[in-house]
C-alpha positions in Angstrom: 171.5 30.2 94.0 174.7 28.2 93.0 174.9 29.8 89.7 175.4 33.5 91.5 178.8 33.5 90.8 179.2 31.6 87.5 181.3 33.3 85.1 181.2 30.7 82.6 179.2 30.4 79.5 178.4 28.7 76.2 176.6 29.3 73.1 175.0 27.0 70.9 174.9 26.9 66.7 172.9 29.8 65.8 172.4 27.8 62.2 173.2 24.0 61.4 176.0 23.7 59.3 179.9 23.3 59.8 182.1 25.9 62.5 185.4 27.2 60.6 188.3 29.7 61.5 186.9 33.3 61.9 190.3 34.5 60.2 189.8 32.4 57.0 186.0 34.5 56.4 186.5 36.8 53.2 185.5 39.5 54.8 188.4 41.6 56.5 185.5 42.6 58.6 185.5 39.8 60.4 188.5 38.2 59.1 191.0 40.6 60.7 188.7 40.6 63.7 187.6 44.2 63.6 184.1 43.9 64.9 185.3 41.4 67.6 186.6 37.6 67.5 185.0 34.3 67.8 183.8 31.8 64.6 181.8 31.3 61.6 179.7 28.7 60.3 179.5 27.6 56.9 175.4 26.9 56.8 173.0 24.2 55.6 170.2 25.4 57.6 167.4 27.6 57.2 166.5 28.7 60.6 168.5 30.8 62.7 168.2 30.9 66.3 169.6 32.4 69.6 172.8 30.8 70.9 172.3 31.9 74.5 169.9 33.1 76.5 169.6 36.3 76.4 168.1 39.7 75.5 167.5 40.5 71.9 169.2 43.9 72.1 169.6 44.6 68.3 167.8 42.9 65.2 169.0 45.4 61.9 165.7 46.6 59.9 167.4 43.9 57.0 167.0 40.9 59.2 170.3 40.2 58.1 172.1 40.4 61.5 171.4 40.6 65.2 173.2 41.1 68.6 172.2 39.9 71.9 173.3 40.5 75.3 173.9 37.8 77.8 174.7 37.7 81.3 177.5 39.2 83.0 177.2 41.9 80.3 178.8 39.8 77.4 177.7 40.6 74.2 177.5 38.5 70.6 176.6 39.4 67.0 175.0 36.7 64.4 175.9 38.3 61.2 173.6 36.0 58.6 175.9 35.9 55.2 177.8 38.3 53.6 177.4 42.0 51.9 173.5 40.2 52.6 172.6 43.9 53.7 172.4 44.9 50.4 169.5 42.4 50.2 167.9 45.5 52.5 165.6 42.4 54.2 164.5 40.2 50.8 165.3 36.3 51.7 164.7 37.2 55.4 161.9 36.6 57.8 162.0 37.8 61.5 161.0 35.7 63.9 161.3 37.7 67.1 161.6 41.4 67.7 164.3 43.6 69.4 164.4 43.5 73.1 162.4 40.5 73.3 164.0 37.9 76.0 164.5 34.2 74.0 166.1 31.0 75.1 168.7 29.0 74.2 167.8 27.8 70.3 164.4 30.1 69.9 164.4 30.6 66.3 165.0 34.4 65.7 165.3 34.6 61.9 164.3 32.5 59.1 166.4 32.7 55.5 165.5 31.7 52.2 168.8 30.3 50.9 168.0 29.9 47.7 166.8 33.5 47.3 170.4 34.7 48.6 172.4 32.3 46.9 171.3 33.4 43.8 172.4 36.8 44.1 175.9 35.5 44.6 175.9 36.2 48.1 177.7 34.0 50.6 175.8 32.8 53.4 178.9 32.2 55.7 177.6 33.2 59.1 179.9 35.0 61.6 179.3 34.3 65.4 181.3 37.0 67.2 181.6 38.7 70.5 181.5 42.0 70.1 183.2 43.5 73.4 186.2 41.4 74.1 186.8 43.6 77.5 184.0 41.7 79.5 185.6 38.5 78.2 188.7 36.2 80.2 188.8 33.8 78.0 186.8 31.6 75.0 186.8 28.4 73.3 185.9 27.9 69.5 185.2 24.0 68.4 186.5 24.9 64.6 185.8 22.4 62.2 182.7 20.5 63.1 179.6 19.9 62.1 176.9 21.4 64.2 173.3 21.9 64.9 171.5 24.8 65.3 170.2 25.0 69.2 172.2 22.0 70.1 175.9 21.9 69.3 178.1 24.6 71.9 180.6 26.2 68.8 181.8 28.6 71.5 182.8 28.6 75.7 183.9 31.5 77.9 185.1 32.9 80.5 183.8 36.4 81.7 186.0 38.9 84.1 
């Protein structure tokens, strides 16, 4: 009942590891903010989870990437590693399916690191929002060390 009107959010680390500057990812991608703004994380995990509850709204064929939308209409991407499309799914296992509703830290997809790393692929994980219009305001911690379901990496503010 109180939380009717809440316009504030958080999300958690999709994947243990350590939060760094979206602008410093070597991707221009996501470097120069194209497909929307927020963080990365620099992973030691294997087990990627949601970072909000929400609505699975898009998990790509490849298992590489998914996007989930929140309330208040806000809408994130979890891009697992880079150029990892080309892996077209190898080194990924999905744990849930698109438009299943998961919680806060329900793992979604599992990665073989090893696998991906040894194609010379970077497993630097972008966390963005993707629609910046249904946003006030957000937060990044940048430069900690986080764990996946626990740590909040980002806060916001919806209109």
């Amino acid at each position: 009942m109180f939380g009717l009107f809440k316009k504030e959010g958080a999300l958690v680390a999709p994947i243990s590891g350590k939060t760094v500057d979206i602008t410093t990812v070597p991707d221009a991608v996501f470097a120069e903010k194209m497909a929307g703004d927020g963080l990365a994380i620099d992973p030691t995990g294997d087990t990627v989870v949601a970072p909000a509850d929400g609505e699975l709204t898009m998990l790509f064929g490849t298992k590489h990437a998914f996007g989930m939308t929140l309330d208040k209409g806000v809408q994130i991407l979890v891009h697992i590693g880079l150029d990892t499309v080309s892996l077209n799914g190898e080194g990924f296992t999905a744990l849930k399916n698109q438009g299943d509703m998961v919680k806060k830290g329900e793992p979604i997809v599992k990665i073989d690191r090893e696998l991906i790393q040894s194609k010379g692929l970077s497993l630097i994980t972008p966390v963005i929002f993707t629609d910046m219009d249904v946003l006030k305001s957000f937060e990044a911690q940048l430069g900690i060390d986080v764990t996946a379901g626990e740590t909040t990496v980002l806060t916001y503010k919806a209109k």
